[in-house]
Short mmCIF file of the C-alpha atoms (twelve columns), coordinates in Angstrom:
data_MODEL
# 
_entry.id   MODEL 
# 
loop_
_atom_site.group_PDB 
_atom_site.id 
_atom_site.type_symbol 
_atom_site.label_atom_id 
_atom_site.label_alt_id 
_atom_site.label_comp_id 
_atom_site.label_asym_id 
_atom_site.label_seq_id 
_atom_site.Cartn_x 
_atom_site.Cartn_y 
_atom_site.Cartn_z 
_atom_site.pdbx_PDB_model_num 
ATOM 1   C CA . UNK A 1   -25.794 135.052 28.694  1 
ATOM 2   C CA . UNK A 2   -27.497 131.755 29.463  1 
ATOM 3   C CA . UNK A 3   -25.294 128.808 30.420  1 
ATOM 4   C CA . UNK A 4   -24.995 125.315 29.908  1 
ATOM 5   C CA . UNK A 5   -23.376 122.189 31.117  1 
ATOM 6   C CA . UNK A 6   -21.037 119.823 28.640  1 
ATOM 7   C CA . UNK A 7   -19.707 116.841 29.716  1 
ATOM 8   C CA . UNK A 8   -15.641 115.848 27.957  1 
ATOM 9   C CA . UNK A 9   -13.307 113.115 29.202  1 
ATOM 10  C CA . UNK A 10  -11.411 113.718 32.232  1 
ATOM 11  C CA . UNK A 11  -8.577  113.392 30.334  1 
ATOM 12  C CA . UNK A 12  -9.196  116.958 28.063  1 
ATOM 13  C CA . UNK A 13  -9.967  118.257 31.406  1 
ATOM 14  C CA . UNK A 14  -6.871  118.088 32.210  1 
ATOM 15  C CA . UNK A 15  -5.086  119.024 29.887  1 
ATOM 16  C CA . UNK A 16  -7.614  122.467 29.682  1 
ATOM 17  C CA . UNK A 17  -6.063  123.130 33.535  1 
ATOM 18  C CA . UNK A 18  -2.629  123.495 31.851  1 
ATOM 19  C CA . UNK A 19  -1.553  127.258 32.497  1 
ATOM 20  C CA . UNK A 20  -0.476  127.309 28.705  1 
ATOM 21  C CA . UNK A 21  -3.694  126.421 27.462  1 
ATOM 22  C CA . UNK A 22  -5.623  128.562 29.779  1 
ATOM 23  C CA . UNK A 23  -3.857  131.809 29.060  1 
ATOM 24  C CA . UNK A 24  -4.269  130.873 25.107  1 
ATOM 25  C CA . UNK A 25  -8.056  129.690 24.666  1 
ATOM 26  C CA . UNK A 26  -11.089 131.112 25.837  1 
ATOM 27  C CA . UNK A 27  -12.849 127.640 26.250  1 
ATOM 28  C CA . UNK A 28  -16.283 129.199 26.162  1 
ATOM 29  C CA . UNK A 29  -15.822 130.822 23.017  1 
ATOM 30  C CA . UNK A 30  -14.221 128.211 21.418  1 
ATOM 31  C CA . UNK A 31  -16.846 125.855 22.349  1 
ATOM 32  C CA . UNK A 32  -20.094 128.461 21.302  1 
ATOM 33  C CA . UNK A 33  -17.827 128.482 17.903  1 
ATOM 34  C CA . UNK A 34  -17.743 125.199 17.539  1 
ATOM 35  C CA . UNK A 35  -21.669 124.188 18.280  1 
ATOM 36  C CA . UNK A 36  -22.921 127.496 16.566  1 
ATOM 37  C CA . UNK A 37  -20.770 125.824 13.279  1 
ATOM 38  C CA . UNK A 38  -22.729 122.254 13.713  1 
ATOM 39  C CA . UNK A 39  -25.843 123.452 14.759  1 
ATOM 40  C CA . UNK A 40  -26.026 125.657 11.559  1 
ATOM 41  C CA . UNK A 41  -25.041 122.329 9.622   1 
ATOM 42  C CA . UNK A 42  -27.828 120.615 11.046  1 
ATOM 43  C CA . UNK A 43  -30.273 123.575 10.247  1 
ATOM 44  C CA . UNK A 44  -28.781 123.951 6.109   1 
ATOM 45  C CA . UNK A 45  -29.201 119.691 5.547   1 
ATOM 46  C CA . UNK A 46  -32.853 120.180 4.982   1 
ATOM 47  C CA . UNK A 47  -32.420 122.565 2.157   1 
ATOM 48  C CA . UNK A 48  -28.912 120.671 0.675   1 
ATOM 49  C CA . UNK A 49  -31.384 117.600 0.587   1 
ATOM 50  C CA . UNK A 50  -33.733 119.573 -1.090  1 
ATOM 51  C CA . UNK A 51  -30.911 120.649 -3.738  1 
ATOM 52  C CA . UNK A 52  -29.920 117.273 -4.170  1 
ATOM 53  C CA . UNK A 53  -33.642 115.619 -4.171  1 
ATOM 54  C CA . UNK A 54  -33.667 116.752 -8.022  1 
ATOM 55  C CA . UNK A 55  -30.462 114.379 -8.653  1 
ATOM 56  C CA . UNK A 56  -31.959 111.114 -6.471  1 
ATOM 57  C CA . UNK A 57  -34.945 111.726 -8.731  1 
ATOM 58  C CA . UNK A 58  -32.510 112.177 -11.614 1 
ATOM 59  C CA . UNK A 59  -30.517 108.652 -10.482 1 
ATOM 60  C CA . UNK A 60  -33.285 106.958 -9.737  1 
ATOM 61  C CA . UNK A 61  -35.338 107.472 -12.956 1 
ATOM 62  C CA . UNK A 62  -31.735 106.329 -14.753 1 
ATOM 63  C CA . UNK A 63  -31.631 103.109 -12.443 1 
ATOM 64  C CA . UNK A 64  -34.964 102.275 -13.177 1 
ATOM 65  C CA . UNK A 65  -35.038 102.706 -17.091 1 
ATOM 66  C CA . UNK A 66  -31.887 100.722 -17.360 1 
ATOM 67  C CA . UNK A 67  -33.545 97.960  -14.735 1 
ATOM 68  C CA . UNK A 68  -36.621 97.929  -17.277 1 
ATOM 69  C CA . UNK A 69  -34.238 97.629  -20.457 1 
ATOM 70  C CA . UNK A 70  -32.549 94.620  -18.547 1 
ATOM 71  C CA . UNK A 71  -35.555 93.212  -17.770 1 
ATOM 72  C CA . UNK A 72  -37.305 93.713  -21.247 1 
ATOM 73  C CA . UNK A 73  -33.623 91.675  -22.596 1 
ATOM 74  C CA . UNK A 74  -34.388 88.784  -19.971 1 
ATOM 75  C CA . UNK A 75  -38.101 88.553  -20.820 1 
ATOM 76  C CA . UNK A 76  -36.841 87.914  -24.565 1 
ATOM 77  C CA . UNK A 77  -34.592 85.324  -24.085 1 
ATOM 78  C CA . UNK A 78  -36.811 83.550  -22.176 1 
ATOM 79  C CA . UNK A 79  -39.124 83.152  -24.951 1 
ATOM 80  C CA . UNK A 80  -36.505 82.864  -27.107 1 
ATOM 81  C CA . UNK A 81  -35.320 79.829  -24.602 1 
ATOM 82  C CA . UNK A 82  -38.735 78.263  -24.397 1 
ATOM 83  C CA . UNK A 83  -39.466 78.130  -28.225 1 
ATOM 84  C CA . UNK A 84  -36.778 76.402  -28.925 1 
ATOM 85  C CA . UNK A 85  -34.430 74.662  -25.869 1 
ATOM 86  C CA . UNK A 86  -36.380 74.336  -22.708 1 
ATOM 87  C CA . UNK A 87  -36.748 70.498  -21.944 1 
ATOM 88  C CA . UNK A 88  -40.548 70.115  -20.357 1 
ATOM 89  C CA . UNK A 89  -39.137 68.694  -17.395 1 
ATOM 90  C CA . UNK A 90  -37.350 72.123  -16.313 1 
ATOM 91  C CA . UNK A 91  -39.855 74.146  -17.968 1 
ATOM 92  C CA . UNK A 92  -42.320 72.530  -15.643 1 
ATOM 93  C CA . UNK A 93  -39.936 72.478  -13.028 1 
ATOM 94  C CA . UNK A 94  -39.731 76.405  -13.163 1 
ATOM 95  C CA . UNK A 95  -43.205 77.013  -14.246 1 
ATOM 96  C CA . UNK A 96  -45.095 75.188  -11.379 1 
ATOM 97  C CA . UNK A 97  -42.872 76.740  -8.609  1 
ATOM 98  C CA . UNK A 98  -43.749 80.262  -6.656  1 
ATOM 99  C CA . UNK A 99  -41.472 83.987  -8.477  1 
ATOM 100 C CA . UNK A 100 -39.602 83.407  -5.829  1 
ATOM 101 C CA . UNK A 101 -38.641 79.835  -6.192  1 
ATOM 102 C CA . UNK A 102 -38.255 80.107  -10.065 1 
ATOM 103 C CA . UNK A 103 -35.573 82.780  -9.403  1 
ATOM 104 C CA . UNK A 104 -33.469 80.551  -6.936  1 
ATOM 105 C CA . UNK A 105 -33.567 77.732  -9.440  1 
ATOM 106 C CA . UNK A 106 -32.607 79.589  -12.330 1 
ATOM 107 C CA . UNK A 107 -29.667 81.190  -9.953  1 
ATOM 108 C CA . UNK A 108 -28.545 78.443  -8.562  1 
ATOM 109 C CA . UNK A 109 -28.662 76.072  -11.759 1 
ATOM 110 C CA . UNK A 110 -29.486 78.159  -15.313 1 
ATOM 111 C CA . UNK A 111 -30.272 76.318  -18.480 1 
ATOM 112 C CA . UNK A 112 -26.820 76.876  -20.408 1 
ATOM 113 C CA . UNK A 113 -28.635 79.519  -22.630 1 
ATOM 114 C CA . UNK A 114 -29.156 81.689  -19.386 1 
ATOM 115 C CA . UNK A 115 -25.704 81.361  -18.476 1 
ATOM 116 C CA . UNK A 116 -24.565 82.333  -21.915 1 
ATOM 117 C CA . UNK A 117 -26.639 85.316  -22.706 1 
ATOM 118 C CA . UNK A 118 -25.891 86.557  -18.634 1 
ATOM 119 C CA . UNK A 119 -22.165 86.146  -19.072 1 
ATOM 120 C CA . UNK A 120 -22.384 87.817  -22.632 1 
ATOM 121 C CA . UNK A 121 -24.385 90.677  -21.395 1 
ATOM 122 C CA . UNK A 122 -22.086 90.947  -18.275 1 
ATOM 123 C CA . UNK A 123 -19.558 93.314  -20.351 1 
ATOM 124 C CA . UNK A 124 -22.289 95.968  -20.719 1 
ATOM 125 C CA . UNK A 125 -21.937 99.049  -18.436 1 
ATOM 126 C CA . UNK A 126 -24.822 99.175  -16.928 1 
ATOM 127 C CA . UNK A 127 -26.219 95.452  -17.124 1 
ATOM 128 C CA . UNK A 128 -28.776 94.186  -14.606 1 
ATOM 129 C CA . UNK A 129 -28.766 90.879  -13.699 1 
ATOM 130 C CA . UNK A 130 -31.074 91.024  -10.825 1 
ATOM 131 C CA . UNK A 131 -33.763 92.606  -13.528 1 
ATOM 132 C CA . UNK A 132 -32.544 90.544  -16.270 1 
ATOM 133 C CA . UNK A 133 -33.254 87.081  -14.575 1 
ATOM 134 C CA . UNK A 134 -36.339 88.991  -13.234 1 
ATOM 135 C CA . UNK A 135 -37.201 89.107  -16.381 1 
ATOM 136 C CA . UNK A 136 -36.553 85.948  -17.363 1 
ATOM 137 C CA . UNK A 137 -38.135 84.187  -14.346 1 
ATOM 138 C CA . UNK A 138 -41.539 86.250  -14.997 1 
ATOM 139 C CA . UNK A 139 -41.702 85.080  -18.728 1 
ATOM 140 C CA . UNK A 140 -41.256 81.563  -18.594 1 
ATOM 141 C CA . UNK A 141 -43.747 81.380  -15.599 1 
ATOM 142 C CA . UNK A 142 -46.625 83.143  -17.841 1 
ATOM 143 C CA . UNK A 143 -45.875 81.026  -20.863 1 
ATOM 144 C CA . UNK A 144 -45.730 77.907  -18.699 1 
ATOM 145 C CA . UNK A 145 -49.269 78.746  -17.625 1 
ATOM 146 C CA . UNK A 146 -50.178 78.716  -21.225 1 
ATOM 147 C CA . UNK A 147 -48.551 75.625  -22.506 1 
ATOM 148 C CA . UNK A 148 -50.083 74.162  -19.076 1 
ATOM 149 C CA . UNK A 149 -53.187 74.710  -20.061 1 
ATOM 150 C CA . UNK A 150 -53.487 73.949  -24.015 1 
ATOM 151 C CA . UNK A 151 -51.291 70.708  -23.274 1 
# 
C-alpha cells in the first residue's frame, strides 16, 4: 500500500504516543477513513451543485421578476412625481447629473413624494428599493431630456 506523509500539531502527537490510545486506534485507518470520507465530498459537490443549479435558476428568475415589478412601481411614480410636484430646479438638478449621481441625490435627499411612496411600499414582502429608486432615477432622467429639449 502506498504511503504518505501528514503533518498534525505536536501537541496530538503526543497525545497519539499515549499507550491507551495506541492500543485503541489504528491511526492509519482512522486517518484513510477520514480523507476517503472528504475526498468523496469533494468528488459528489459537482453533481449536488448540479442538483441545486435548477433552484439558483429558480431564485434568481424570482429575484429578478420581483426587481422588475419594483422597478416598473418606481418608474411610475416618477412620472407621476414629475407631472405634477417636481420643482424645475430639482428636476434639473437630477436630470442634468450622470445615473449614478441622480441615484445619490435622490438617496441622500428624496422629494417628499419619494420618501412617502418608499416608506409606504416598505411593508411589502418582497419590496425593492434598490430597483424601485432605480426605477425612479431612470425615468425622471429620460423625461428631463424631453422637457430639456421642447423647453
Amino acid at each position: 500500500m502506498p504511503r504518505i506523509t501528514i503533518s498534525i500539531p505536536a501537541s496530538l502527537k503526543q497525545r497519539l504516543e499515549d499507550p491507551r490510545v495506541r492500543k485503541t486506534i489504528n491511526i492509519s485507518r482512522v486517518c484513510q477513513e477520514a480523507l476517503s470520507r472528504t475526498v468523496q465530498r469533494v468528488l459528489d459537490l459537482p453533481l449536488e451543485l448540479k442538483r441545486f443549479e435548477r433552484v439558483l435558476t429558480r431564485l434568481k428568475e424570482e429575484r429578478e421578476s420581483a426587481g422588475d415589478r419594483w422597478f416598473q412601481e418606481g418608474s411610475a411614480a416618477a412620472r407621476e412625481w414629475v407631472e405634477h410636484e417636481a420643482p424645475y430646479a430639482l428636476l434639473r438638478q437630477l436630470g442634468e447629473s450622470s445615473f449614478g449621481e441622480c441615484l445619490r441625490i435622490l438617496k441622500h435627499a428624496p422629494p417628499p413624494a419619494l420618501k412617502k411612496s418608499k416608506k409606504q411600499l416598505e411593508k411589502e414582502k418582497d419590496f425593492s428599493p434598490g430597483s424601485y429608486l432605480e426605477g425612479f432615477a431612470r425615468t425622471v432622467l429620460l423625461l428631463w431630456e424631453v422637457i430639456d429639449r421642447n423647453l
